[in-house]
N, C-alpha and C positions, 0 to 999 in steps of 0.2 A: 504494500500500500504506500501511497506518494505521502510524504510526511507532510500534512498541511502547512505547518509552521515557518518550514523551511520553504516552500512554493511562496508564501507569502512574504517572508523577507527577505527573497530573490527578486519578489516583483516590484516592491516597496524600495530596493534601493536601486533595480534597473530604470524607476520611473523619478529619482534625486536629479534635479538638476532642470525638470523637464516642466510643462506645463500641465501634464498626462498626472491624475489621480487614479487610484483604484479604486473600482467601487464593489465589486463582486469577485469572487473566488468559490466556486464549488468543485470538490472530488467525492467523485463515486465509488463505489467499490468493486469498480472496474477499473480502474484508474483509468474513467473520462473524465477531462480535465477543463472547466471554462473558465477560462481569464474575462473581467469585463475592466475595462479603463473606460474614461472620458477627460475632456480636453479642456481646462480654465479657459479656454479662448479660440485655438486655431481649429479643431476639431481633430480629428482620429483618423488619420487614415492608413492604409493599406503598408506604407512604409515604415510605422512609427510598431505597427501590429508584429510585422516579419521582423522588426529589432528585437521587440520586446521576446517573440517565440524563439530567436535565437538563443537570446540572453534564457531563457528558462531550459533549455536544452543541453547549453553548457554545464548547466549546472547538476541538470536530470538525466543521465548517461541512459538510453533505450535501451542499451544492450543492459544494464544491470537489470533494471525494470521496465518492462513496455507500458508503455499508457497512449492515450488518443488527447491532443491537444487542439484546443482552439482560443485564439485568442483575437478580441474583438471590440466592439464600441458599445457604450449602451444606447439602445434607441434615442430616435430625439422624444417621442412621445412613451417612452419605457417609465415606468417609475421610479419617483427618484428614491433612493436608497443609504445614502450619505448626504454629510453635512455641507462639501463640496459641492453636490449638486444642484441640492437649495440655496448656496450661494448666488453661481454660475448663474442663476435661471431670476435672481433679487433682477423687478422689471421687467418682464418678461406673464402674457397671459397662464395659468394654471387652471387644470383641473381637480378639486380636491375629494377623497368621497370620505365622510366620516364612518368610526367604528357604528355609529348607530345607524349607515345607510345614506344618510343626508349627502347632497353631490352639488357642491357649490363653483363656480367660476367667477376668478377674478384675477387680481395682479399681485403677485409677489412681492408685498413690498420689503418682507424684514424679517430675517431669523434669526435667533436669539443667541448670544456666543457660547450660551451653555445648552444648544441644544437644545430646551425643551419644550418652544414655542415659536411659529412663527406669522409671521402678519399678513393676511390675505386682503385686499382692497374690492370690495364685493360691489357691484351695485344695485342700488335695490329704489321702488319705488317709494318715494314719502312723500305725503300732503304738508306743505307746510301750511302754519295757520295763517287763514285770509287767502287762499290761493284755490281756485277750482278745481283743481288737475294735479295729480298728484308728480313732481319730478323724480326725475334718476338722479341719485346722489353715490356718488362712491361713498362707503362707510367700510373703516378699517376692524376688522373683525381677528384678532390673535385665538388662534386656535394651539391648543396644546399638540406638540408634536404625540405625545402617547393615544391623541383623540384622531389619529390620522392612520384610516386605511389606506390609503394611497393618494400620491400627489403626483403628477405630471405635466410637462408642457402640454399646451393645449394647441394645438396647430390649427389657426382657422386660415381661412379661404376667403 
């Protein structure tokens, strides 16, 4: 079996230096192997992917142990998974759906340096008083990160 530990602070120091985070690592006990990275800025491509599969192969000899690797991006509309990625995406439209079901869309404005909240900019309709028709108001709404079944870019058209 592929020592997770070690796959993990081979990936972690192959990606020092770089703009490339990791966000994912799963082994199986087959030893298939998925790498997931994302990019603070230039995005992920196909060249930065075949560095990083080298650099883990140096260090994972096939002939000791065989395993199947893949190494790759995470979606742009994947959810997000690390703290990294909720930065990346601060300004940026999301899709949020709560532990209780609830599935709100708005802007990312702000997560929290400890992780355990962050601020969605929702808009919603309110009457103000003396006014007919009720308007759109952005209203920033902090949601606890542990109240968050999933959060993603929301890609519109």
């Amino acid at each position: 079996m592929i020592d997770r530990q070690l796959l993990t602070d081979t990936v972690t120091d192959a990606l020092k230096g770089t703009d490339l985070f990791l966000v994912d690592i799963t082994v199986t006990p087959t030893n298939e192997i998925t790498v997931t990275v994302d990019s603070k800025g230039t995005g992920v491509d196909i060249d930065r992917c075949l560095a990083l599969t080298r650099r883990i192969e140096e260090v994972f000899d096939r002939d000791v142990e065989d395993y199947e690797l893949e190494v790759g991006s995470a979606g742009i509309t994947a959810p997000f998974k690390v703290k990294a990625q909720y930065d990346k995406n601060i300004g940026n439209p999301v899709e949020v759906v709560t532990r209780d079901g609830k599935k709100l869309h708005g802007t990312l404005i702000a997560v929290a340096d400890d992780f355990s909240d962050c601020t969605v900019s929702i808009t919603k309709k309110i009457k103000e008083e003396g006014q007919k028709r009720p308007k759109n108001v952005d209203v920033p709404e902090i949601i606890p990160i542990a109240n968050i079944k999933s959060i993603a870019y929301e890609l519109k058209f």
